[in-house]
KOLLUM-942601 format. One record per residue: residue in three letters; z, y, x of N, C-alpha, C in turn. Coordinates in steps of 0.2 Angstrom, whole numbers, plus 5000, padded with zeros to 4 digits. Last residue first. Example, Ala and Ser with C-alpha at 12.3 -4.5 7.8 and 13.67 -1.06 7.14 Angstrom:
// KOLLUM-942601
SER503549895064503649955068503950005064/ALA503949725066503949785062503949845066/
// end
This chain:
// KOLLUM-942601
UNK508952915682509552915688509352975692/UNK508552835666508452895671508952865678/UNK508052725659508152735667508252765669/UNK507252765647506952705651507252725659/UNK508252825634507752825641507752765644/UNK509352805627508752795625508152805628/UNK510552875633510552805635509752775631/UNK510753005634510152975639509952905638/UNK512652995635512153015634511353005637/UNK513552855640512952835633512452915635/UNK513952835656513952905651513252875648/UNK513652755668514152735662514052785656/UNK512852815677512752755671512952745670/UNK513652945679513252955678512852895671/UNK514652875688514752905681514252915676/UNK513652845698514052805694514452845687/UNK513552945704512852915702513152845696/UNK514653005707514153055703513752995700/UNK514652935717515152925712514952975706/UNK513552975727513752895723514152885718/UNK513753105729513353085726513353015722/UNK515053085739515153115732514453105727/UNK515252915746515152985746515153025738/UNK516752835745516152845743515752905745/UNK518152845755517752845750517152845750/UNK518552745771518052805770517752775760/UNK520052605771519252635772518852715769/UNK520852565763520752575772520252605773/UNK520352535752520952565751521252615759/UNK519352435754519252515750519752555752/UNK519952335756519752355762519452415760/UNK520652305743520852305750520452345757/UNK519452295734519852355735520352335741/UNK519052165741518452235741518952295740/UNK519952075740519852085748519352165746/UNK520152055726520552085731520452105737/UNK518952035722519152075718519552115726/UNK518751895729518251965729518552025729/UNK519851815721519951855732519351905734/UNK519351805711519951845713519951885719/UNK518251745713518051805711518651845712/UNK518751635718518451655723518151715721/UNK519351585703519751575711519351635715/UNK518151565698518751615696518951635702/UNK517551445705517151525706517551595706/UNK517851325703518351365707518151445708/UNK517451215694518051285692518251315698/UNK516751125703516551175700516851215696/UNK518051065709517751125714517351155709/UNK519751105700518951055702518651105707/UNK521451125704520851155699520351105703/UNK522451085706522151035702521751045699/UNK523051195715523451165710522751145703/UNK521951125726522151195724522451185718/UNK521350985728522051015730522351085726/UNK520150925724520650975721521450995722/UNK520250805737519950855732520450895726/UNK521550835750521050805746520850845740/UNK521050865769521150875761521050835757/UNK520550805782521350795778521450805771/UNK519350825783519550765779520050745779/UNK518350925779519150935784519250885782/UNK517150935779517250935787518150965787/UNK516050795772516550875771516850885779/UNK515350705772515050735778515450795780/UNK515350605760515550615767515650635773/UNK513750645753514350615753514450615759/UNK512850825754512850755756513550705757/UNK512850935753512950885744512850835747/UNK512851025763512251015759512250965754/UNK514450935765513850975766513450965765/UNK515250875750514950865755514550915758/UNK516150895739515350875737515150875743/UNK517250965747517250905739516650885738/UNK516851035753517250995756517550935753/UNK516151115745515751095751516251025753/UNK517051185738516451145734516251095741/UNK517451285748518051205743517451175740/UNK516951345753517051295756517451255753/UNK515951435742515751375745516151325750/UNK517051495740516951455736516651405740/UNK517451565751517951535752517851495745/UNK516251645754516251585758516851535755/UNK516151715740515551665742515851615748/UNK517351815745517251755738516851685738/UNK516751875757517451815755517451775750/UNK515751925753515551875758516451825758/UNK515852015743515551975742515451895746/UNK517152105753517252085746516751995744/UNK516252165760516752095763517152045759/UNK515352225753515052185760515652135760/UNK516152305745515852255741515652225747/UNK516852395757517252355751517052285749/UNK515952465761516452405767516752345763/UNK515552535752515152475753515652445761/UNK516752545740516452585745516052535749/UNK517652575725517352525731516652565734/UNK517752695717518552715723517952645729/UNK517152685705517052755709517152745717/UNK517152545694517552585699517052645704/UNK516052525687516552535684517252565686/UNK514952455695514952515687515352525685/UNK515452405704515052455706514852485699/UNK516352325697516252355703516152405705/UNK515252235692515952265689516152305692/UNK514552165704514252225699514952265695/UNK515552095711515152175714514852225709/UNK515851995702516352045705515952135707/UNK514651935703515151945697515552025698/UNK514351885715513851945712514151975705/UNK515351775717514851845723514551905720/UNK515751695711516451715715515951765719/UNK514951685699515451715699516051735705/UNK513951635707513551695705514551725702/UNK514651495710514251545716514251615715/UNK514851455697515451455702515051505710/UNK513551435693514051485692514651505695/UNK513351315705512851385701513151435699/UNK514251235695514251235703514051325705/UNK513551205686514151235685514451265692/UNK512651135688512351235686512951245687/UNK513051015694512651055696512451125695/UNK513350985679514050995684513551045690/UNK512350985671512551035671513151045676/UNK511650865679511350925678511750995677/UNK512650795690512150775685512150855682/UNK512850835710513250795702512650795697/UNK511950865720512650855722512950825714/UNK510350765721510850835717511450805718/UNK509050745730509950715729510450765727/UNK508150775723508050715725508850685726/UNK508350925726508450885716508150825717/UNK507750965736508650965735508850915729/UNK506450975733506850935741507750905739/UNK506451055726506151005723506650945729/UNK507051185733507251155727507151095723/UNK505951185741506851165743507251145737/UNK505051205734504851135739505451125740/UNK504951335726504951275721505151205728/UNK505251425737505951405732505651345730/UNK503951405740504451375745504951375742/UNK503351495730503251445733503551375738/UNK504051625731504151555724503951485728/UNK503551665744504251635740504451625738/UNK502151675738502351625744503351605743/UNK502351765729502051715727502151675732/UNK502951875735503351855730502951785729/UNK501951905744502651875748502851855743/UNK501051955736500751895739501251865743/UNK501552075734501452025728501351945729/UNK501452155743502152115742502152075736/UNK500052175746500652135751500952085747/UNK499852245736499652205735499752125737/UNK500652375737500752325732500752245732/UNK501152355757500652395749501052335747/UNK502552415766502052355764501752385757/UNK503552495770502852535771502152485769/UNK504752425773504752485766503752525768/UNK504952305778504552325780504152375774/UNK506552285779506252285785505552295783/UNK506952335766507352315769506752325777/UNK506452325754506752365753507052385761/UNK505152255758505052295754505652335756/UNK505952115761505452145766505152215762/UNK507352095754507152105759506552145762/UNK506752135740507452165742507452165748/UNK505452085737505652155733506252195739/UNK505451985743504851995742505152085742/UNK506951905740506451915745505851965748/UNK506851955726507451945730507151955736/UNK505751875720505851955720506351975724/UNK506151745721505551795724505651865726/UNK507151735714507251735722506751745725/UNK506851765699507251795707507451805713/UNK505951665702505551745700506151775703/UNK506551535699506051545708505951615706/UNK507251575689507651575693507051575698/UNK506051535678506651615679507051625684/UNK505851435681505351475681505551535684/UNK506951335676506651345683506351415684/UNK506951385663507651415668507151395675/UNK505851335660505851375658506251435661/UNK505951195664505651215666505751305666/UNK507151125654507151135661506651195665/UNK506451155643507051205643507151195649/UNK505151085642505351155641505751195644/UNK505850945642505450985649505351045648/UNK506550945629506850935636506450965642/UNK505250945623506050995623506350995629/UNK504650835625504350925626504850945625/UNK505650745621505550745626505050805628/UNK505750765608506450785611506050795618/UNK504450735603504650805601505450815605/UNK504550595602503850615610504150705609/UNK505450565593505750545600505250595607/UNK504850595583505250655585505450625591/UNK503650525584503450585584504050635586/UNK504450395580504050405587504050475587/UNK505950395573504950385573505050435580/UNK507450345576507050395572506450395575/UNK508350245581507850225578507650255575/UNK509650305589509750295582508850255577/UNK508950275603509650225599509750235592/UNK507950375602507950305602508450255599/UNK508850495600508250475595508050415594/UNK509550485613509950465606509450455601/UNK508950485626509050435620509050415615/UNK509150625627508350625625508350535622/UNK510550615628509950665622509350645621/UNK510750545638511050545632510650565628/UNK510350565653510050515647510250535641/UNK511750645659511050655656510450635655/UNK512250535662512550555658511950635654/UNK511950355666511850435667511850485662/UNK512850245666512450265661512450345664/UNK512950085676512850165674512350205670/UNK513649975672513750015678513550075679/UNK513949905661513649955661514050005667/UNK515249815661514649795664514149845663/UNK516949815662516349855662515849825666/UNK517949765672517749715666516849735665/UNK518549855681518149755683517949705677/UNK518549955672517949955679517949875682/UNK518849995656519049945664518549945667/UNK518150025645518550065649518650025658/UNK516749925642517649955640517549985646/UNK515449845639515849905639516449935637/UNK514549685643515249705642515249785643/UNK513449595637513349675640514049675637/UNK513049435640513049495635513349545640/UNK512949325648512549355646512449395642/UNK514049275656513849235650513249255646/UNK514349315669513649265667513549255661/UNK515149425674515349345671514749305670/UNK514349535675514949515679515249445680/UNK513049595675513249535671513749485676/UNK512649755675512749695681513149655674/UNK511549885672511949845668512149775673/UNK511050055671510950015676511449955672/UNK509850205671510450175667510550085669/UNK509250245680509650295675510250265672/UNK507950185683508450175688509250215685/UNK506950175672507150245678507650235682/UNK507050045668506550085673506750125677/UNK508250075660508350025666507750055670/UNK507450135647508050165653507950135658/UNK506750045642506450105645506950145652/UNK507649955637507349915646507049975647/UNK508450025630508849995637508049975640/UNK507450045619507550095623508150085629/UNK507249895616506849925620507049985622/UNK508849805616508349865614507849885618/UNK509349665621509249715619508649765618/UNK509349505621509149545616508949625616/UNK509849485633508949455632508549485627/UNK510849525630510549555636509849525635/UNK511949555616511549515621511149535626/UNK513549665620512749655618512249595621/UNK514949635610514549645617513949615614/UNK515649605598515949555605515449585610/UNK515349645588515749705589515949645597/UNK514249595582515049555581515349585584/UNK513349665586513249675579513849645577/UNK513749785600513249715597513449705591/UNK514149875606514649825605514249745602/UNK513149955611513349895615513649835613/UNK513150015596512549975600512749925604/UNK514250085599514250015593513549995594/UNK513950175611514650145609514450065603/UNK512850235604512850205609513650175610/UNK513350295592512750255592512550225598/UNK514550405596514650345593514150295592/UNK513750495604514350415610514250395604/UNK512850565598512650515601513350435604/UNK513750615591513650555587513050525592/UNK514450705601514850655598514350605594/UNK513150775604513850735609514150695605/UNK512950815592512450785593512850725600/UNK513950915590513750855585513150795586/UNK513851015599514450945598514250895593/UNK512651065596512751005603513250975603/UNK512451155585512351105586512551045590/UNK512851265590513051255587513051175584/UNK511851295603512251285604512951265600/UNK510751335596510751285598511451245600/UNK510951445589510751405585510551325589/UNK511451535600511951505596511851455592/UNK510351595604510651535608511151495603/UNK510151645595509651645598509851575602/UNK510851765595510851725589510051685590/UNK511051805607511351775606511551735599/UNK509651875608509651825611510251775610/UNK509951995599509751925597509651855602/UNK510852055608511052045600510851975598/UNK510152075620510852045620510952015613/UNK509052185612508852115614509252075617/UNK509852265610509752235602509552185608/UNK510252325620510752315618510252275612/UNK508852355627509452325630509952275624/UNK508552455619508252415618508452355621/UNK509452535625509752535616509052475615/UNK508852565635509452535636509752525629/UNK506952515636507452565634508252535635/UNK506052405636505852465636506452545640/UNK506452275647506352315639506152375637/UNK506652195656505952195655505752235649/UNK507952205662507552255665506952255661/UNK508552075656508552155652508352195656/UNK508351985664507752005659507752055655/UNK509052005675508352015676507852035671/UNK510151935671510251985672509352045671/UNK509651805674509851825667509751895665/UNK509451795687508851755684508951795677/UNK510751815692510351875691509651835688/UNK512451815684511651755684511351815687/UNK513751845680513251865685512651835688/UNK514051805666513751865668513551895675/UNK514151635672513451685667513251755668/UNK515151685676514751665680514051665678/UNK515951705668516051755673515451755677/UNK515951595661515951645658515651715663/UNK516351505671515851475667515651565664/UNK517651535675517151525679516451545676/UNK518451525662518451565664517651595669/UNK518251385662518051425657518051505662/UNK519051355673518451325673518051365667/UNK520451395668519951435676519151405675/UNK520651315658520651385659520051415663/UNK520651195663520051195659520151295657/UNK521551205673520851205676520451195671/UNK522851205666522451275670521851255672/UNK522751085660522551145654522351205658/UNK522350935660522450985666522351035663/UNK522150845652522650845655522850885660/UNK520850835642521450905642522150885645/UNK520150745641519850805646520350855645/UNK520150725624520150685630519850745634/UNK520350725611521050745615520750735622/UNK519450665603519450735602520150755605/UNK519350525606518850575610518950645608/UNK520850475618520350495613519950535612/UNK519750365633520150395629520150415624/UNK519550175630519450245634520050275630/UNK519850055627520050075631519950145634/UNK519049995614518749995621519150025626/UNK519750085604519950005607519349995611/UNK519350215607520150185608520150105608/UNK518250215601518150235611518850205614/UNK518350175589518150155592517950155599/UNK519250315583519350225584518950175587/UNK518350405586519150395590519450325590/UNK517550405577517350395586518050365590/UNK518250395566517950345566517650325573/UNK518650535566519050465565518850415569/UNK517350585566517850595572518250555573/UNK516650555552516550535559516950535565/UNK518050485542517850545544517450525550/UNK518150355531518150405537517850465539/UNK517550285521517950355518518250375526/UNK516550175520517250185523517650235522/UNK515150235517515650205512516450185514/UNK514450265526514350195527514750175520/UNK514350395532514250375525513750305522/UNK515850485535515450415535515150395529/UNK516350635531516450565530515850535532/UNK516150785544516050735538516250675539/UNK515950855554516750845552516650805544/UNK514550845557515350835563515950815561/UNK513850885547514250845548514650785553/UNK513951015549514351015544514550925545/UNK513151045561513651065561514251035557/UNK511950975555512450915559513050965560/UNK511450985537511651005545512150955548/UNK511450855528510750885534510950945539/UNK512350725529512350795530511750825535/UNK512650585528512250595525512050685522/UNK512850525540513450545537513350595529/UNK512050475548512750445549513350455543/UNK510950525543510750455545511850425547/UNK510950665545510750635538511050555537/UNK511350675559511650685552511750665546/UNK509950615561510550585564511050605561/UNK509050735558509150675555509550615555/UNK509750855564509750835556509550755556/UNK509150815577510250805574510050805568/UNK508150815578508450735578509050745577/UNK507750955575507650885571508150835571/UNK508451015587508851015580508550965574/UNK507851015599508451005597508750965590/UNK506351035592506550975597507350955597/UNK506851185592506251125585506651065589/UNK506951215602507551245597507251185592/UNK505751205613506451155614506951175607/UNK504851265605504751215606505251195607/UNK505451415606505151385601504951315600/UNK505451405621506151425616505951385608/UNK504451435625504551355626505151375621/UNK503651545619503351485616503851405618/UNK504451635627504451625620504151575617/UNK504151565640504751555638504651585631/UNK502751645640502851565639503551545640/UNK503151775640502851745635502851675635/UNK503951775651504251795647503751765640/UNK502951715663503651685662503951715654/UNK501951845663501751745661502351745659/UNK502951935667502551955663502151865658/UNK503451885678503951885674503451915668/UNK502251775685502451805687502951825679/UNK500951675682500951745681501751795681/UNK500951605696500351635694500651705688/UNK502251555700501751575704501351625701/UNK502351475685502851535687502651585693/UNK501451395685501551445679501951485681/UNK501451315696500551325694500851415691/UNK502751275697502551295702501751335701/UNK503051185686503351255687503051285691/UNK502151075691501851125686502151195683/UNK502451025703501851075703501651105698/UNK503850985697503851045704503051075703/UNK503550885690503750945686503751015693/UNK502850775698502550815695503050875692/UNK504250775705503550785710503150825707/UNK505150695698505150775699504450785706/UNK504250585694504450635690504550715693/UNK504550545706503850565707503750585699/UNK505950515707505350535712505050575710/UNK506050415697506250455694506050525700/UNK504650325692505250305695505350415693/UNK503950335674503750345682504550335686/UNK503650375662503650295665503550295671/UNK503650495656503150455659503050375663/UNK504850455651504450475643503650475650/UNK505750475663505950425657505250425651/UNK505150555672505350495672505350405669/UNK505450675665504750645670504650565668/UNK506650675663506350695657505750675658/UNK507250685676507350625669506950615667/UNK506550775682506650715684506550655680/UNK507050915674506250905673506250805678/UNK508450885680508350875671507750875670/UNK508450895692508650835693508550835682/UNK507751055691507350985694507850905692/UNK508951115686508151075683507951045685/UNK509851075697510151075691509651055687/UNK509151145707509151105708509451075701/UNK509351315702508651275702508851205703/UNK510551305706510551315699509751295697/UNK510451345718510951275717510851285709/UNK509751435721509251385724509751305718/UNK510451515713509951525712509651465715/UNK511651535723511651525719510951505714/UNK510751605737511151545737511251485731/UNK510251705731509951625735510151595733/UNK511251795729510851775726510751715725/UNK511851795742512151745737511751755731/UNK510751875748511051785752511351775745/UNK510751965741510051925741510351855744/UNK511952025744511852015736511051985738/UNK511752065761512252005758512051975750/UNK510852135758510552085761511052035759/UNK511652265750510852225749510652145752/UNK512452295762512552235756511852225751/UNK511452325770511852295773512152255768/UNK511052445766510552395764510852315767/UNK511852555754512052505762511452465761/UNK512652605744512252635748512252615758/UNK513052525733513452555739513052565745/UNK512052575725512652595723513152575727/UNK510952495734510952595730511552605730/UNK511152385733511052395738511152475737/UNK511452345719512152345722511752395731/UNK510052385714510752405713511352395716/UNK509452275723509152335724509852375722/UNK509952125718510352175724509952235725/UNK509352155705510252155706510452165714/UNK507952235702508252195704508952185706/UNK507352355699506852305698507352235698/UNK508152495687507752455694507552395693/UNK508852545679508052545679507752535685/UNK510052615673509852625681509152585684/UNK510052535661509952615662509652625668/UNK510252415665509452425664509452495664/UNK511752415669510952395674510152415671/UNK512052445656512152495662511752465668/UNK511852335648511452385645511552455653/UNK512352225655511752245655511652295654/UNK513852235655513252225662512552275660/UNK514652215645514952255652514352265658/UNK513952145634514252205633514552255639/UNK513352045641512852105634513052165634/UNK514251995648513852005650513152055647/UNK514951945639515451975643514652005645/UNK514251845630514451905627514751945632/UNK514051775640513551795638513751855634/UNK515151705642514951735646514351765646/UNK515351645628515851685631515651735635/UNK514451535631514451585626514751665628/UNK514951445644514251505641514151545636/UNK516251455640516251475647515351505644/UNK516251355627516651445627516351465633/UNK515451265632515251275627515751345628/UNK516251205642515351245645515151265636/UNK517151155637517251225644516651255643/UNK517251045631517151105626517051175631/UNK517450955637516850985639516851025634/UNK518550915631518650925638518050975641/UNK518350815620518550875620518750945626/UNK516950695629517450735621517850815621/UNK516350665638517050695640517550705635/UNK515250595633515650555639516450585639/UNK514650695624514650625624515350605624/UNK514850835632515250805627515350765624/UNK513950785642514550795644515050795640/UNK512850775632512950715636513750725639/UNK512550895631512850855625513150795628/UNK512050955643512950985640513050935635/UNK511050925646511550885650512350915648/UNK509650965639510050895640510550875643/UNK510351085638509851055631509850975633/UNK510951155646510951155640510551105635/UNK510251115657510951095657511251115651/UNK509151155658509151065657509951065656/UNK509551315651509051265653508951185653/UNK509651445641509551375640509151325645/UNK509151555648509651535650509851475647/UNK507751555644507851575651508551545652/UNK507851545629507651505633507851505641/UNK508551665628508551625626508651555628/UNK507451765631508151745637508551695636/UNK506451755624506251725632506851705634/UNK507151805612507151745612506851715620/UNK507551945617508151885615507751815615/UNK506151975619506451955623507051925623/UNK505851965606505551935609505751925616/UNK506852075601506652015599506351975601/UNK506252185609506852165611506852105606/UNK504552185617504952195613505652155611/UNK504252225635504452165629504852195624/UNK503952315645503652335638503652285634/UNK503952315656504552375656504352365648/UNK503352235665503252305662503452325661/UNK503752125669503352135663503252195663/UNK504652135681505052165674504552175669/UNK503852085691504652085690504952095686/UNK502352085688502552035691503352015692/UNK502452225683502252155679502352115682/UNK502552285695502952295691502752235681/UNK501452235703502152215705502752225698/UNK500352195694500452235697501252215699/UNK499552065687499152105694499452145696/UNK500151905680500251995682499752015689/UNK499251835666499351865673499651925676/UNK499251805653499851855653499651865663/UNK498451705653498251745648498651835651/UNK499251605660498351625663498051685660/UNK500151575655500251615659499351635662/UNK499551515642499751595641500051615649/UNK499051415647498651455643498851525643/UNK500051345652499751385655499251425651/UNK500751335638501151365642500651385648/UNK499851235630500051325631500251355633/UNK499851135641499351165640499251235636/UNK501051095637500951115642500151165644/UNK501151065624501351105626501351135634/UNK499750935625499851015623500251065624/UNK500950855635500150885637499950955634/UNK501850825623501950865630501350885632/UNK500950755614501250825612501550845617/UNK500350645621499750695617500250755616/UNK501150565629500750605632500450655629/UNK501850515614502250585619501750625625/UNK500850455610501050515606501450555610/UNK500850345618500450405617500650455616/UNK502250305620501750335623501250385625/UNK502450255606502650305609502350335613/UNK500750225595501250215598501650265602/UNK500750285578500450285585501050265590/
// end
């Protein structure tokens, strides 16, 4: 069957269970609409979370970065992992004991101020809006490329279909239909690597054959074999490359890590389990859950660059003919993704290293994956199966992140905040309007993403770890921060990230616009701006016990209330406090 088809016939149905089960899963009450109920069992929910935190930046824009970066991108593979586990073990299971709806609800109780309430919704937002954008620019591609549509009106359509299923049924819809999209993007991942495995090196798992011979009969090793070929094209090597700055792939790690554990889209989903021991299994599995894909990605980075690398080179290793090339270059070229000028005339496709030689002007670094099944020649069926994957795991993370800054809005502000007297029915219909306008800013923004999908998330967690990181830890673990503490704490961190990013990416991500134009980029001893969140969780750290330290303790109640969640007894209750 042709491609075409067969992609519109397998995305369609998956989309078509996905509304099925939001239509199925409706929520009618607030507490369905935030936390499902309080009644996902904890397998089921490791897998939603799964999904919820795999999103385009997982599934399409981390291999691509390890494509293009080699050993350098190894950051988002330890920073997410890493971050997940800091996050199982020092967050969750203490936020769900305490059994509320939401992250600044928590921070707004446990420093007893509606005042940092309202600050932990602004960085919420904030982080959250710039982490939505990250899908939108991977629901785009994914549109774009497999609809044959400019790359526009790709993200047009995926805004109104995030926007049908996440609207309507709310974290109750959201959690069953990220179990079905988990299920759908992990198949989709992991085909095309085995067979690319099978196909380069003749190992059905790709983990194993990352580190295999070539099984062209050369007696190389694939990694050899990459490093010899990115080397005489002038690049770097691919398993040394990205490590000339060892403290900023530290702090960048670091970031990454810190920064997961203070997602609240993630954070969210341990509210939806019954119990705090049902907390901890559903950490367990999510992370055997995630790992199954994430064990994967370097194998898929690396032998995509190698099949795109010897593609170019052409069959004489002298460049690609151009009147020749492959149908999966003229699909690309469509999307305006990947772009080729014929510098000399002769009419083949120069790629090396050299910017005045190089005639692959641009290959956007999140194409890779959904590619590679094309450039390696595997059937149709698995190429239309990468492409429901891809829009799965974008979507998926969308969904999760407009739910908390509805909730955020809906719950934190007008609920918690200014209009504590609004019925149910109210607040359910301000959650649904606030989605609503997340998906148009966010759709608005992912027209001009400040970098390519996952630089964009990274950004994301450089937000959620220089603001909401620090406050939670915080607020579970220290007695002594008092809300003068975490209010100037959270607002130093956040501003003094967002102004190194800002100054480096532009306001509102707009080139040129930065507003100190002495500096230059990464001044700060050479750290990047998406590495800078560490940085800006430090000065959290410091400025919140600094100004704890001058300031009126806690009252006694609050510290009470804080021991209270830390202490295992109870911990098989849904909540107490």
């Amino acid at each position: 069957m042709e491609l075409q088809t067969l992609t519109y016939i397998v995305v369609g149905l998956t989309f078509a269970l996905y509304i099925g089960i939001a239509i199925w899963a409706r929520a009618a009450t607030t507490g369905e609409f935030y936390v499902a109920g309080k009644g996902v069992h904890p397998v089921l929910n490791g897998m939603a979370t799964g999904a919820d935190w795999m999103s385009a930046a997982s599934f399409i824009s981390m291999a691509g970065l390890i494509a293009f970066n080699g050993y350098g991108a190894s950051v988002f593979l330890m920073g997410w992992t890493g971050g997940y586990v800091l996050l199982a073990m020092l967050l969750a299971p203490y936020l769900r004991k305490y059994g509320k709806f939401t992250v600044p609800e928590f921070i707004g109780d446990r420093f007893y101020s509606k005042t940092a309430r309202i600050v932990a919704v602004l960085c919420l937002i904030i982080a959250s809006i710039t982490y939505v954008i990250g899908q939108m620019k991977g629901i785009g591609v994914a549109f774009s490329r497999f609809l044959e549509l400019p790359f526009d009106t790709g993200l047009y359509v995926g805004m109104a279909i995030v926007f049908f299923y996440a609207v309507l049924g709310g974290m109750k819809g959201i959690t069953y239909t990220q179990i079905a999209q988990y299920c759908v993007l992990i198949f989709a991942y992991t085909v095309p690597a085995v067979f690319i495995s099978l196909n380069l090196t003749g190992q059905p798992f790709p983990q194993i054959g990352l580190g295999s011979q070539m099984a062209d009969g050369s007696g190389m090793y694939l990694l050899d074999k990459l490093d010899l070929v990115v080397q005489d094209l002038g690049f770097d090597k691919y398993t040394t490359a990205g490590m000339d700055n060892k403290l900023n792939m530290f702090v960048y790690t670091l970031t990454l890590m810190i920064g997961t554990a203070g997602l609240p889209h993630v954070i969210i989903r341990f509210f939806t389990v019954p119990s705090v021991k049902a907390a901890r299994f559903s950490a367990g599995w999510a992370l055997v859950f995630i790992a199954l894909l994430y064990t994967v990605a370097p194998a898929v980075g690396a032998m995509a660059r190698l099949n795109l690398t010897t593609t170019f080179q052409g069959e004489d290793g002298q460049g690609m003919v151009y009147e020749e090339r492959p149908q999966w270059v003229k699909n690309w070229e469509k999307t305006g993704l990947l772009k080729f000028d014929d510098k000399n005339g002769d009419g083949k496709i120069t790629y090396v290293a050299d910017k005045a030689i190089n005639e692959v002007v641009k290959i956007d670094k999140d194409i890779m994956v959904l590619a590679n099944p094309e450039i390696a020649k595997l059937p149709n069926w698995v190429i239309a199966l990468v492409a429901a994957g891809g829009l799965a795991a974008a979507l998926s993370t969308a969904a999760g992140l407009l739910l908390a800054i509805a909730s955020s809005i809906s719950h934190d502000l007008l609920k918690g905040v200014f209009t504590p007297d609004i019925s149910e029915k109210t607040e359910l219909l301000a959650s649904r309007i606030a989605m609503a306008g997340a998906v148009m800013v966010a759709g608005y923004l992912g027209l001009h993403p400040p970098d390519f999908a996952a630089g964009t998330v990274a950004i994301a967690f450089g937000l959620a770890a220089s603001s909401l990181f620090p406050a939670l830890m915080m607020g579970i673990f220290s007695k002594r921060i008092n809300r003068s503490g975490a209010v100037w704490g959270m607002l130093a961190g956040l501003g003094i990230t967002m102004l190194y990013v800002f100054q480096h990416k532009g306001i509102m991500f707009v080139p040129g616009t930065s507003f100190l134009g002495g500096m230059q980029p990464n001044w700060f001893f050479g750290i990047t701006p998406n590495a800078f969140g560490a940085v800006g969780a430090l000065v959290n750290f410091t400025v919140a016990f600094a100004v704890s330290r001058v300031t009126a303790p806690p009252p006694e109640h609050i510290q009470h209330m804080v021991e209270h969640i830390r202490v295992p007894a109870g911990a098989g209750t849904a909540g107490d406090h």
